[in-house]
C-alpha positions in Angstrom: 0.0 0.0 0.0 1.2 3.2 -0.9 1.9 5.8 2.0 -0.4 8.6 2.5 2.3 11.2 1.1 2.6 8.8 -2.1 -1.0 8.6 -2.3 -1.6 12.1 -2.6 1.1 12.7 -5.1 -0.8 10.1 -7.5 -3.6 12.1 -6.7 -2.0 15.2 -7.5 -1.4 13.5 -11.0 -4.8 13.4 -12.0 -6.8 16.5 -12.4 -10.1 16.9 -11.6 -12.2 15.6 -14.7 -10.0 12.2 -14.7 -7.7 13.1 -16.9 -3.3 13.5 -16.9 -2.0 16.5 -16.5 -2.0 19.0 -19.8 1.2 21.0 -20.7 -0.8 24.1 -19.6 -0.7 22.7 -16.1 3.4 22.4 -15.7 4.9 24.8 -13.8 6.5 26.6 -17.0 3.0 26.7 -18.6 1.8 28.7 -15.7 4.1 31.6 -16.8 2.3 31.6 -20.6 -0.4 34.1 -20.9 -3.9 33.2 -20.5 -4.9 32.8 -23.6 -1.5 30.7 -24.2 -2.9 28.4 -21.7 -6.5 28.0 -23.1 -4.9 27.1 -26.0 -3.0 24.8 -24.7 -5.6 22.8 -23.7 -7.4 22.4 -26.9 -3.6 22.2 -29.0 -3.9 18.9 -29.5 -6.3 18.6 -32.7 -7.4 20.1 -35.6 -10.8 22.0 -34.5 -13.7 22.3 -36.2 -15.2 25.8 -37.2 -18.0 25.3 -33.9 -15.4 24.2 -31.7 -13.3 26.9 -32.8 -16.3 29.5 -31.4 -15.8 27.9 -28.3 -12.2 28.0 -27.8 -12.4 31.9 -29.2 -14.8 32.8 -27.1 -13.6 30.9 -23.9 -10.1 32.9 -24.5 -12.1 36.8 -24.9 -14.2 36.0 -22.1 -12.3 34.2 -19.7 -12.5 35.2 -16.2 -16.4 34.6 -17.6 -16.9 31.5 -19.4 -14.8 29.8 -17.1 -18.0 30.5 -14.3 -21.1 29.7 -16.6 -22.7 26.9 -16.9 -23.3 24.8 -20.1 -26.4 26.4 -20.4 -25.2 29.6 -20.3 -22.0 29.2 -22.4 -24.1 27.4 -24.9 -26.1 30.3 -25.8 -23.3 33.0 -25.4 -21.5 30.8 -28.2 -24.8 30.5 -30.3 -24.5 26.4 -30.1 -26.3 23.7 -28.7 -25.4 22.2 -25.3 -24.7 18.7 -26.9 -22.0 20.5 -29.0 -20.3 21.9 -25.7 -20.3 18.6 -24.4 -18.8 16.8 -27.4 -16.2 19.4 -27.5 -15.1 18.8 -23.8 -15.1 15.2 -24.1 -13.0 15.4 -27.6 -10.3 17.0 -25.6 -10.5 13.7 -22.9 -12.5 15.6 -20.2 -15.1 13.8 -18.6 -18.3 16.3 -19.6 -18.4 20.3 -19.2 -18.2 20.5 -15.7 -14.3 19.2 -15.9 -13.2 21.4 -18.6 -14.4 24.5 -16.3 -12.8 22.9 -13.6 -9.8 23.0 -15.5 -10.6 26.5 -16.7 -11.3 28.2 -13.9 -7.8 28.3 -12.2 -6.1 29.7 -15.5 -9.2 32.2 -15.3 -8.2 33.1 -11.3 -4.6 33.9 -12.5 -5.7 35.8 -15.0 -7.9 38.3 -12.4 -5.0 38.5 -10.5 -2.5 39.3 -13.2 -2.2 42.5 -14.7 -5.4 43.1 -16.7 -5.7 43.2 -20.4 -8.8 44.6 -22.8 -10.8 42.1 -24.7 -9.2 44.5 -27.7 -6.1 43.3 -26.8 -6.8 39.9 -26.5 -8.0 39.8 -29.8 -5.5 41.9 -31.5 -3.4 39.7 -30.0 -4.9 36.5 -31.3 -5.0 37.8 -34.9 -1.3 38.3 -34.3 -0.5 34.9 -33.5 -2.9 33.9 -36.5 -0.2 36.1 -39.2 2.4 34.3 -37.0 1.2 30.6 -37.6 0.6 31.9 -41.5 4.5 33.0 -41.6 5.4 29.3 -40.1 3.3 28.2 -42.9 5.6 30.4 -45.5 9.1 29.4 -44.0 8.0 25.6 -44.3 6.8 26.3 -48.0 10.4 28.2 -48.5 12.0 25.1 -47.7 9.8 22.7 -49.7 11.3 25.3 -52.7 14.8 24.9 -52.1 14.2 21.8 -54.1 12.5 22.5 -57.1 12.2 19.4 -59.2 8.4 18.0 -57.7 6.8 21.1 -58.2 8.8 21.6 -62.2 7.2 17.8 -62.5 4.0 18.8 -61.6 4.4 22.0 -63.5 5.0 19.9 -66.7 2.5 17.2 -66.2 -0.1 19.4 -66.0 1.0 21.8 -69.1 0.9 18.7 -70.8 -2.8 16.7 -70.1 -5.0 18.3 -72.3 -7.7 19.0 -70.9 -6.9 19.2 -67.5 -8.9 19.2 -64.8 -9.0 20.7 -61.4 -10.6 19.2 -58.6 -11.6 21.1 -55.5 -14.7 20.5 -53.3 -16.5 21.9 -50.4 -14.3 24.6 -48.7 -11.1 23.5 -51.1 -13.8 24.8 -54.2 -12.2 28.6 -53.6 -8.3 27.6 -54.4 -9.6 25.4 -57.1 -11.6 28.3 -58.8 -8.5 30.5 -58.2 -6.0 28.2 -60.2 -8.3 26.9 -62.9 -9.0 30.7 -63.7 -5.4 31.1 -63.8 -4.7 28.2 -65.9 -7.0 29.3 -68.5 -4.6 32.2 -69.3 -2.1 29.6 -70.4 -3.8 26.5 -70.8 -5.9 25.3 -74.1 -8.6 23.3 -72.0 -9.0 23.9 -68.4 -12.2 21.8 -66.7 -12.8 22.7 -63.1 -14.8 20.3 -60.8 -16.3 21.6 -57.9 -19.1 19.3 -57.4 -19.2 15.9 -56.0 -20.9 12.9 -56.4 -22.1 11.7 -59.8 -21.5 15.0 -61.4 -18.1 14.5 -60.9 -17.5 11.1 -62.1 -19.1 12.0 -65.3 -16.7 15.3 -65.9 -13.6 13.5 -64.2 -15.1 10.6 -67.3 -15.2 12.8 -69.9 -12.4 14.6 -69.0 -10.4 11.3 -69.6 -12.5 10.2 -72.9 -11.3 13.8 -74.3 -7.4 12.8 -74.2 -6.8 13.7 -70.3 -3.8 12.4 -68.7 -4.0 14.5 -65.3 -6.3 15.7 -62.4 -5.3 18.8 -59.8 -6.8 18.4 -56.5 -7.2 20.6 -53.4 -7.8 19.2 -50.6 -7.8 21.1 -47.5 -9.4 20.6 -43.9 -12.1 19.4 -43.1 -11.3 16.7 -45.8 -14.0 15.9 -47.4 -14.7 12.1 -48.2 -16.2 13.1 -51.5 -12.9 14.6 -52.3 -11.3 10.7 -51.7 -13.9 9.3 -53.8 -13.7 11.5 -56.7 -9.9 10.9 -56.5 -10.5 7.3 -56.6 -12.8 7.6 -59.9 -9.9 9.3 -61.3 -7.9 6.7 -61.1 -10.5 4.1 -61.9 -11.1 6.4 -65.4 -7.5 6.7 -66.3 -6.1 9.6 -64.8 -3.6 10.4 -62.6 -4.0 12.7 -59.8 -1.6 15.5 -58.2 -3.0 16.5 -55.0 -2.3 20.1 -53.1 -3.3 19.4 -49.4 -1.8 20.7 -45.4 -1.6 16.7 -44.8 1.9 14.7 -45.3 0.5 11.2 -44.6 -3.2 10.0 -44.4 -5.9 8.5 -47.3 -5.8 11.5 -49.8 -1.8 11.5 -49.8 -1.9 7.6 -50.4 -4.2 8.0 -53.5 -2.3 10.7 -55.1 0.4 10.0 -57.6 1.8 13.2 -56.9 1.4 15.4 -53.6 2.6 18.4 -52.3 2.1 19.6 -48.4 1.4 23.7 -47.8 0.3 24.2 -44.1 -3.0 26.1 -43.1 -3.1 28.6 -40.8 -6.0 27.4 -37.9 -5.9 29.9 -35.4 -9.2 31.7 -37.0 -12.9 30.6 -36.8 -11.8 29.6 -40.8 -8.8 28.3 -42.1 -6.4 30.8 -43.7 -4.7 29.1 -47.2 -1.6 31.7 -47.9 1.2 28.8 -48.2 -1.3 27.2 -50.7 -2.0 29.8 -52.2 1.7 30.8 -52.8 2.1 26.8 -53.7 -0.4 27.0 -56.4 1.0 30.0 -58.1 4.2 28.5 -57.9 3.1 25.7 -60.0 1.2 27.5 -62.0 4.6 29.1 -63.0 6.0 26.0 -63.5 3.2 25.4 -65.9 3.8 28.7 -67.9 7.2 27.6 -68.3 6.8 24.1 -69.6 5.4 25.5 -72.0 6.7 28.7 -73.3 5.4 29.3 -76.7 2.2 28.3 -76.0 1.9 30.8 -72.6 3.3 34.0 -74.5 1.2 33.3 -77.6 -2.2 32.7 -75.3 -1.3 35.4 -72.7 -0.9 37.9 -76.0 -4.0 37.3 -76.9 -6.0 37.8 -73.5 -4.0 41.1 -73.5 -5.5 42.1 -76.7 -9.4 40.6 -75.4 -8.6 42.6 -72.6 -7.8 45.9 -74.1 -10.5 45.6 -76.9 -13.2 44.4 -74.6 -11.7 47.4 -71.9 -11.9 44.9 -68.9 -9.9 46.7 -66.6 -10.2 50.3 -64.3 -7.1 52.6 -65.5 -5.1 54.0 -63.0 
């Protein structure tokens, strides 16, 4: 039997909702921020866009939240009580009451620390969200020390005629951004942006047409449909490059070709600058396999352009 000094040390191990220790709750954590702390706690996965308007408003309104009950915290958040208890219990606490256990001591330190605005907290956090973005931009820096995956790409794509780009759900808005650049370079650019059967039929005729190659987006949440339009690529010929924030997992596994740009997920939405910058890089690669064609079809948009007076003058 342990002693009575050893048995409260194991108790000390657990906190109160039954779960180990989180990094916030080491000694060195305690000298982090507030805020640093919350997030701390719910570091650990990739949130969803509700469970983000938790955690966002949990770190503005701390000394608060950390006091109300699900009810209350429920409506403040504009979600349903079932949603508040699924998001403590993804993070391993036992229900609600646990997480505000666990919250309510950062929240104590944080009344008796020197006190900051809610402005500031939030400038603060949309600080740290141009941070994670730069992260993002270094890592993509490094990916482009070596060139030759995204010149590959760059060619395969120049040469599949058509080609089409596959982006669903919330990846639809980088696929509509690089299939309308593509078409000032490309002869036949087919953007997919629907799943289901409407996709197997284009991703079908895409390949009947004398397609070699598919572009697809895929960015979090990942969709399922995305995977399944991917794997009707494949079944109808084609080959698939894939632009996603993942480095392993079932998208990366059916792709012939992948590239990795991070996300930045410190906002209610994901923020996509490193895949953006990706995509324009290979966009350039594109333009370049193919240089003759990309003068000659970016001449003429010039000239629809100035004859058809699309653009302000300044």
């Amino acid at each position: 039997m342990p002693s009575g000094q050893q048995a409260r040390a194991q108790a000390s191990a657990i906190t109160p909702g039954g779960r180990a220790p989180e990094a916030s709750e080491a000694p060195e954590a305690l000298e982090q921020p507030p805020a640093a702390q919350v997030r701390a706690l719910f570091g650990r996965q990739r949130l969803s866009p509700a469970q983000r308007r938790i955690v966002q408003y949990i770190t503005d309104h701390l000394t608060e939240a950390a006091f109300l009950s699900i009810t209350e915290l429920a409506d403040r958040v504009g979600v349903s009580q079932p949603s508040v208890t699924r998001f403590a219990t993804s993070f391993g606490f036992s229900g609600y009451p646990a997480l505000r256990e666990a919250l309510q001591p950062i929240a104590l330190r944080a009344v008796a620390g020197s006190p900051r605005t809610r402005e500031e907290i939030r400038r603060n956090e949309l600080q740290a969200a141009v941070d994670t973005e730069i992260a993002n931009l270094e890592n993509l820096r490094r990916v482009f020390v070596d060139t030759d995956r995204v010149l590959e790409i760059g060619r395969e794509l120049a040469r599949s005629v058509p080609l089409t780009i596959l982006g669903l759900r919330i990846s639809v808005s980088l696929a509509e951004y690089f299939a309308y650049a593509a078409r000032r370079i490309h002869p036949d650019v087919r953007l997919v942006s629907r799943g289901g059967s409407v996709a197997y039929d284009a991703l079908l005729q895409s390949r009947e047409a004398g397609g070699t190659w598919v572009l697809a987006f895929g960015m979090p949440r990942h969709a399922k449909e995305t995977l399944a339009a991917m794997r009707a690529a494949h079944r109808s010929g084609l080959r698939v490059a894939l632009i996603t924030d993942l480095t392993y997992g079932p998208l990366v596994e059916e792709a012939d070709l992948a590239l990795t740009a991070g996300t930045g997920g410190r906002l209610v939405f994901d923020s996509y600058a490193a895949p953006m910058v990706l995509s324009a890089g290979i966009l350039q690669a594109m333009a370049d396999a193919e240089p003759e064609r990309t003068q000659f079809r970016l001449e003429k948009y010039e000239q629809a352009a100035e004859q058809h007076d699309f653009f302000l003058e300044h």
